[in-house]
C-alpha positions as CSV (number, residue, x, y, z in Angstrom):
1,X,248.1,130.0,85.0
2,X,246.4,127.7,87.2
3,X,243.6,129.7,86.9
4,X,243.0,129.4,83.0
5,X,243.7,125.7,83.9
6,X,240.8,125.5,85.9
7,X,238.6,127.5,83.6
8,X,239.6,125.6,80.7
9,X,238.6,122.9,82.4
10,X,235.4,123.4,83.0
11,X,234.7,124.7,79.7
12,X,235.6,121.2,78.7
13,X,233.5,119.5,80.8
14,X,230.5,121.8,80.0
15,X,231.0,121.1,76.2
16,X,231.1,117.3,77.3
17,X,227.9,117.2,78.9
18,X,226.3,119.0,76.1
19,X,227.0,116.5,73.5
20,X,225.9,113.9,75.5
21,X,222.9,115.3,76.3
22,X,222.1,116.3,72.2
23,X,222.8,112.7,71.7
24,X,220.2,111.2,74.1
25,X,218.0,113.6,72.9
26,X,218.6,112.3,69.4
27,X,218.3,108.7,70.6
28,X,215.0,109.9,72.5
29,X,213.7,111.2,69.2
30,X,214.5,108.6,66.7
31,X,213.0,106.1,69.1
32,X,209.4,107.6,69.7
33,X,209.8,107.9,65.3
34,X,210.0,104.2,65.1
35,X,207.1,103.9,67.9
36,X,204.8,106.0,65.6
37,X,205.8,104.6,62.7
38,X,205.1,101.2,63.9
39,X,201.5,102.8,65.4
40,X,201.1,104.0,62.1
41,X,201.5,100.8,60.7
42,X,199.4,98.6,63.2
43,X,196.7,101.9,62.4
44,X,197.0,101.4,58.4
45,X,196.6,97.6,58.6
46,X,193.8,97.6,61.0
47,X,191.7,100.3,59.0
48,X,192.4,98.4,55.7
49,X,191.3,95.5,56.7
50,X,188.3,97.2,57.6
51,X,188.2,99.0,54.5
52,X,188.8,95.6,52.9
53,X,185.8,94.1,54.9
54,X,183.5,96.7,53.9
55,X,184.2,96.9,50.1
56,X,184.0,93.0,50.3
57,X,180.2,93.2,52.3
58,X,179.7,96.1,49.3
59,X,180.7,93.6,47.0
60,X,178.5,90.7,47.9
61,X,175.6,93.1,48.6
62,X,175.6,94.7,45.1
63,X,176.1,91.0,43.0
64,X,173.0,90.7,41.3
65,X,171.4,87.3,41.1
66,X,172.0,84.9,38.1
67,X,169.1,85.4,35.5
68,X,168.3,85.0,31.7
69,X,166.0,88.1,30.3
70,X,163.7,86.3,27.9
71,X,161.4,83.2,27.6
72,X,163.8,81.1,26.5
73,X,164.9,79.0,23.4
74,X,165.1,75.4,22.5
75,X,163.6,72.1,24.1
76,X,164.4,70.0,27.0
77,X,162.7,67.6,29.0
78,X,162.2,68.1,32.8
79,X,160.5,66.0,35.2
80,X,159.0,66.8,38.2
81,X,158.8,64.2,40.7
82,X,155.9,63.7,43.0
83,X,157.0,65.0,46.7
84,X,160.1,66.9,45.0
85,X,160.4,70.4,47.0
86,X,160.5,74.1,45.8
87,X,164.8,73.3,46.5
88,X,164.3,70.1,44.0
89,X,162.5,71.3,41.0
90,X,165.5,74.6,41.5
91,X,168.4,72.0,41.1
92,X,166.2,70.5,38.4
93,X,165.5,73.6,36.3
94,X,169.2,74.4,37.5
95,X,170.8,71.5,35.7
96,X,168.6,70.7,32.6
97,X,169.8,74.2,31.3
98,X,166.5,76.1,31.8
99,X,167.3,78.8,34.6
100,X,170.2,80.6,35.2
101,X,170.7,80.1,39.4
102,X,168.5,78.1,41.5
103,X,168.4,80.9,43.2
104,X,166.9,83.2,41.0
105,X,163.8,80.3,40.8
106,X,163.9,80.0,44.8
107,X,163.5,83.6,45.1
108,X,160.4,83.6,42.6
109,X,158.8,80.8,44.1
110,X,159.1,82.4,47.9
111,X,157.3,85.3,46.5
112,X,154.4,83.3,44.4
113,X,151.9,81.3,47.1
114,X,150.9,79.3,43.9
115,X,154.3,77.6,43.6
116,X,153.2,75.2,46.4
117,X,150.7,73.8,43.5
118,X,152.9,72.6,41.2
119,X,152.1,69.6,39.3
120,X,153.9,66.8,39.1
121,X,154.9,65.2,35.6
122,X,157.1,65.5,32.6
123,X,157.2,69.4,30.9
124,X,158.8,70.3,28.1
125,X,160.6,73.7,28.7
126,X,163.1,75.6,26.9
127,X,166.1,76.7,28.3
128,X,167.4,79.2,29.3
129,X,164.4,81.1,30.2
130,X,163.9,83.8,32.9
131,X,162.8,82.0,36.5
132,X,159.4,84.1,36.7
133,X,158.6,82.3,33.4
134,X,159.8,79.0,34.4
135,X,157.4,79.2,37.6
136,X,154.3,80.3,35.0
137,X,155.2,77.5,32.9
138,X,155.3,75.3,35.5
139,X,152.3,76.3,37.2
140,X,150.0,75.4,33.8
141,X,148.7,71.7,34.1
142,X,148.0,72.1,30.7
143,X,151.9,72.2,29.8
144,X,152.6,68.7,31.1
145,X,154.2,66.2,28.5
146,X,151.4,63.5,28.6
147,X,150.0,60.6,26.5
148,X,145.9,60.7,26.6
149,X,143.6,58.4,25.3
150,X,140.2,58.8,25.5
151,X,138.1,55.6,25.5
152,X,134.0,55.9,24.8
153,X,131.5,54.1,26.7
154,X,130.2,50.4,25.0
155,X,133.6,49.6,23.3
156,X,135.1,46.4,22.8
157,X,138.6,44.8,23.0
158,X,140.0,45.5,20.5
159,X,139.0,49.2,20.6
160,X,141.2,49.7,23.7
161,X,144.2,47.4,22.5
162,X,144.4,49.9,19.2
163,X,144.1,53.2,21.7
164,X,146.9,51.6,23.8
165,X,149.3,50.7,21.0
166,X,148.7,54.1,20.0
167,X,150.5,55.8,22.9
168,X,152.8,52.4,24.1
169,X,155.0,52.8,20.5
170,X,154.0,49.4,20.0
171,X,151.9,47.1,17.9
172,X,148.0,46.4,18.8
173,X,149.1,42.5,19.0
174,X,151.5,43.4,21.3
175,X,149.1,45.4,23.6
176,X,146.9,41.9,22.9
177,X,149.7,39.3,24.4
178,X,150.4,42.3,27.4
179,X,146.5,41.5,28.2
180,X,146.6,37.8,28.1
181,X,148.0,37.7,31.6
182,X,144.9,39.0,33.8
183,X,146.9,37.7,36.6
184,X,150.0,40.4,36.2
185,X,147.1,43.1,35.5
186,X,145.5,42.8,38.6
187,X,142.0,41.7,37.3
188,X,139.9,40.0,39.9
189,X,139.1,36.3,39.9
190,X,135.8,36.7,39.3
191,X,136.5,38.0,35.7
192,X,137.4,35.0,34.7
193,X,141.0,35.7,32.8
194,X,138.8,37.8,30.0
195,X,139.4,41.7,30.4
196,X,136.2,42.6,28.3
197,X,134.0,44.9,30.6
198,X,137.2,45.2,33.0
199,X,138.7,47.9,31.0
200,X,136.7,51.3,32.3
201,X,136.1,53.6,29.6
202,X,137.3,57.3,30.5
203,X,139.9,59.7,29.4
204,X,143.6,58.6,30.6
205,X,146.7,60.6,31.2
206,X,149.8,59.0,31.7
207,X,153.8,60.3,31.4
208,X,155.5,59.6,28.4
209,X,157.4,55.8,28.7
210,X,154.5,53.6,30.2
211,X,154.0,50.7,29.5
212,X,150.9,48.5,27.8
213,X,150.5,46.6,30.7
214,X,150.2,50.0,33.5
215,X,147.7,51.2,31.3
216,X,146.0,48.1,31.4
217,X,146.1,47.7,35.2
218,X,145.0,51.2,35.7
219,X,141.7,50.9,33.8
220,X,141.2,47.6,35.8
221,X,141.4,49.3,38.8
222,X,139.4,52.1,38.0
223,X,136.4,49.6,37.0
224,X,136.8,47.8,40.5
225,X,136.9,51.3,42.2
226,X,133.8,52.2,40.3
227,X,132.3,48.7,41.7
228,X,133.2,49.5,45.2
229,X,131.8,53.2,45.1
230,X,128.8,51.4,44.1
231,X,128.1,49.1,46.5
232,X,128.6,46.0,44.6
233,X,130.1,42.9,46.4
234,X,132.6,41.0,45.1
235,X,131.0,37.9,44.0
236,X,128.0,40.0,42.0
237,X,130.7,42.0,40.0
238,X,130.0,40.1,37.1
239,X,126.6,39.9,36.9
240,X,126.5,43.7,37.4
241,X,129.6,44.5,34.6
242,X,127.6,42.1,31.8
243,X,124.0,43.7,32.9
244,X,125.8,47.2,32.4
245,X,127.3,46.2,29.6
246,X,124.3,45.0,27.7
247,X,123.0,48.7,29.1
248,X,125.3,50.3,27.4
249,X,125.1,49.2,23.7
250,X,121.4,49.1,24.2
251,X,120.8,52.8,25.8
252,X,121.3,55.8,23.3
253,X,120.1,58.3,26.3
254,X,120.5,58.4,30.0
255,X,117.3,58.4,31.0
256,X,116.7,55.2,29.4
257,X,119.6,53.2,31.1
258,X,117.6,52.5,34.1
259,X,114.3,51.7,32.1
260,X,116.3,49.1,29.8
261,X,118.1,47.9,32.9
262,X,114.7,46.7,34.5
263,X,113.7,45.0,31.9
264,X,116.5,43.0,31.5
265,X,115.7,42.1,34.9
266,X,112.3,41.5,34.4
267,X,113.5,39.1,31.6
268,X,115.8,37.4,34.0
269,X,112.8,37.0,36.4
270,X,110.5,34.9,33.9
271,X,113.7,32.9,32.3
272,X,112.8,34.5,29.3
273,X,115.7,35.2,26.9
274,X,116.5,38.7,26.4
275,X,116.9,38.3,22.8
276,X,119.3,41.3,22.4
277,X,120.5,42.0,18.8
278,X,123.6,44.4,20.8
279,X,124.8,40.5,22.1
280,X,124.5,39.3,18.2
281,X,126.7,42.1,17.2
282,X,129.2,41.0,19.9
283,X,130.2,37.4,18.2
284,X,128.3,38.5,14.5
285,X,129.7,42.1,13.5
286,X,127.8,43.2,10.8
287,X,126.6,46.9,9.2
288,X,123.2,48.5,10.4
289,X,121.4,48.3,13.6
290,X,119.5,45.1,12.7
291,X,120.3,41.2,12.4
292,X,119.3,38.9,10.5
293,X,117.8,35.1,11.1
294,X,120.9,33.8,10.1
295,X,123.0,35.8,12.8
296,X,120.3,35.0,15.2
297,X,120.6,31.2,14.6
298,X,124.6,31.3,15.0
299,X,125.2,28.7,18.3
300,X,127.2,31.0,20.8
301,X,127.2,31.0,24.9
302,X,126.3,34.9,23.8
303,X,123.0,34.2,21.6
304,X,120.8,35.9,24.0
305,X,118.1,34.1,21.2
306,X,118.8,31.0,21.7
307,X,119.9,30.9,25.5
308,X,117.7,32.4,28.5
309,X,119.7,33.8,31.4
310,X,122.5,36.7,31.0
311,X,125.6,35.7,28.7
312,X,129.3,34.5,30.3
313,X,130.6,37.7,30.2
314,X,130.2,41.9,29.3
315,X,130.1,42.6,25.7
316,X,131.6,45.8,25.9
317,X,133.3,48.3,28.4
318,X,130.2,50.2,30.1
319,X,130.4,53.3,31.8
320,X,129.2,54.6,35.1
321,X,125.7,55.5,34.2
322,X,125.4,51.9,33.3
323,X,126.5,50.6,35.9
324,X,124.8,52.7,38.6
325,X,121.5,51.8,35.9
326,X,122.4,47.8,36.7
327,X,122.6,48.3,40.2
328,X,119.6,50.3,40.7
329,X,117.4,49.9,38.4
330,X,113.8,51.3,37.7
331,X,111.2,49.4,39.4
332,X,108.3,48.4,36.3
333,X,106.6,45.9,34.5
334,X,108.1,46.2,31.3
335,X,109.2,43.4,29.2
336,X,110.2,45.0,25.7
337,X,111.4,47.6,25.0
338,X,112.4,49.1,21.4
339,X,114.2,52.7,20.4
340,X,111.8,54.2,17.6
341,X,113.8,57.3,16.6
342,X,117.9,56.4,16.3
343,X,119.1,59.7,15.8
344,X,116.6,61.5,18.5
345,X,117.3,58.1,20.9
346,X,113.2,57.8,21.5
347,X,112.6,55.1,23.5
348,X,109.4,53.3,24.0
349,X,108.8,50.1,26.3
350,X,105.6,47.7,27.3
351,X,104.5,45.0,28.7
352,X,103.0,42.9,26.2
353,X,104.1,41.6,22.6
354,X,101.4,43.4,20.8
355,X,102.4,46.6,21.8
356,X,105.7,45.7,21.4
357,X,105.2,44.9,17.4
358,X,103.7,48.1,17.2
359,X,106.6,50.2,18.6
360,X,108.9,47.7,16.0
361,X,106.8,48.6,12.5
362,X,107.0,52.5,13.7
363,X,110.7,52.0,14.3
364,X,110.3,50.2,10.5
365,X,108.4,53.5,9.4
366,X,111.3,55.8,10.4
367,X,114.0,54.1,8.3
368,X,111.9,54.1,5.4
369,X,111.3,57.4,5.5
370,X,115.3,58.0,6.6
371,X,117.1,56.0,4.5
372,X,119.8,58.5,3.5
373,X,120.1,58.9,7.3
């Protein structure tokens, strides 16, 4: 009995150890489960974040930029600023409606050397157009908003007040009282508060909005610029604008500016008056070419009949031929001078009276036989 004691004891014991062995195994297991699981887990977030990453770059990489397809519809103003950047005239386009992204304008502009010549002014665009035909757009001078006026050589006063009312939106007597004060305009002292000859005659652009009086100031400067590149001094300005001026309603071709120049100082030279029918006209409007005795006879500081010496002032606005003519002119001897042929411009000069009266009767002889001309 003792014996099967004992064995049954250690069958018991045996059976004992077993189970607790099973159950650390157990343990053992579950535990490395839970450590692979949670590896799994740090594994799965770590590759889909960079999963996540990649489909993001993907993502970015693939957007296309912001761009319209055609050439646009509509009208809108834009204005390019003087010193804006290729950034500036983007956020401009941008926000007048005319490109889709500034950066599908930035990216045609890096990729066209001509953007850097860019003009600056007022364009009207349309929007929604495609940036490579924004930048053409741009890129044509010839598409700038702009009010031009185009001024001939010899006119008067009132010629240039009607030209600036015409692009000011307001009233040629308006443009007149704008001109009244020289001093605001920037004319020189020496013109005496009258703008007549101050005013250069060219062709002017200017952005849409200005004013009567920046147009005025801009063909006063342009005349004293035209002084300076000539060489004339300050004090002779005068004298030089009136000689040109008398030039320039005198002088149908170019070649004859200089000619009629010298004998106005030839005139000047002898105090004899220069007895200019172009200085009648000035004070004594009247049809034709000619005057009469009656016109002539008129008492004005501009009768260049009655008075010897130049008159107070230019008659007109003279150009630069005219005035390079005043300040140089041809060297002669000549005293008259008379065109014999209007339409052709035929010029002939000489240095006596008789001669003179001869040119005169063939000028006589062409209108006869061209009076319908």
């Amino acid at each position: 009995m003792t014996d099967l004691f004992e064995a049954e004891a250690a069958t018991t014991t045996t059976l004992d150890l077993r189970r607790l062995q099973r159950n650390k195994r157990r343990a053992t297991r579950r535990k490395w489960t839970l450590v692979a699981a949670a590896v799994a887990l740090v594994v799965f977030a770590i590759g889909g974040s960079i999963a996540w990453n990649f489909l993001q770059g993907f993502k970015s990489n693939s957007t296309e930029i912001a761009d319209y397809p055609g050439a646009g519809q509509g009208t809108v103003q834009v204005i390019v600023n003087s010193g804006d950047t290729g950034s500036d005239i983007a956020t401009t386009l941008y926000d007048a409606g005319v490109v889709a992204s500034r950066k599908a304008f930035l990216l045609e502009a890096s990729s066209n050397p001509e953007s850097q010549n860019i003009v600056p002014g007022y364009y009207l665009m349309h929007r929604e157009m495609k940036a490579t035909y924004a930048l053409d757009f741009l890129l044509d001078p010839n598409n700038r908003d702009l009010r031009t006026i185009t001024i001939p050589e010899g006119s008067t006063l009132d010629f240039y007040y009607q030209r600036i009312a015409s692009i000011t939106a307001v009233s040629k007597d308006d443009v007149a009282t704008v001109a009244k004060d020289t001093r605001a305009l920037g004319l020189p002292a020496e013109g005496n508060g009258s703008l007549e000859g101050w005013l250069f005659p060219s062709t002017y652009e200017f952005n849409p909005g200005v004013t009567p009086a920046e147009v005025l100031k801009r063909m006063i400067d342009t005349t004293v610029q035209k002084l300076d590149e000539a060489g004339v001094a300050e004090k002779d300005r005068l004298k030089i604008l009136t000689i040109a001026s008398l030039v320039e309603r005198e002088a149908k071709l170019d070649e004859d500016r200089p000619k009629i120049a010298s004998v106005i100082y030839n005139r000047l030279a002898v105090d004899m008056p220069l007895a200019l029918d172009s200085t009648i006209k000035y004070f004594a409007p009247s049809e034709g070419p000619f005057t009469t005795a009656d016109d002539r006879a008129i008492e004005s500081p501009y009768n260049t009949y009655l008075n010897a010496g130049l008159p107070p002032g230019p008659i007109a606005g003279p150009g630069e031929a005219s005035i390079l003519a005043a300040v140089t002119p041809d060297e002669t001897k000549y005293l008259f001078f008379v065109t014999v042929n209007p339409l052709t411009g035929e010029t002939k000069y000489s240095k006596d009276y008789d001669t003179h009266l001869k040119y005169v009767k063939e000028l006589q002889t062409w209108f006869k036989d061209n009076q319908s001309s």
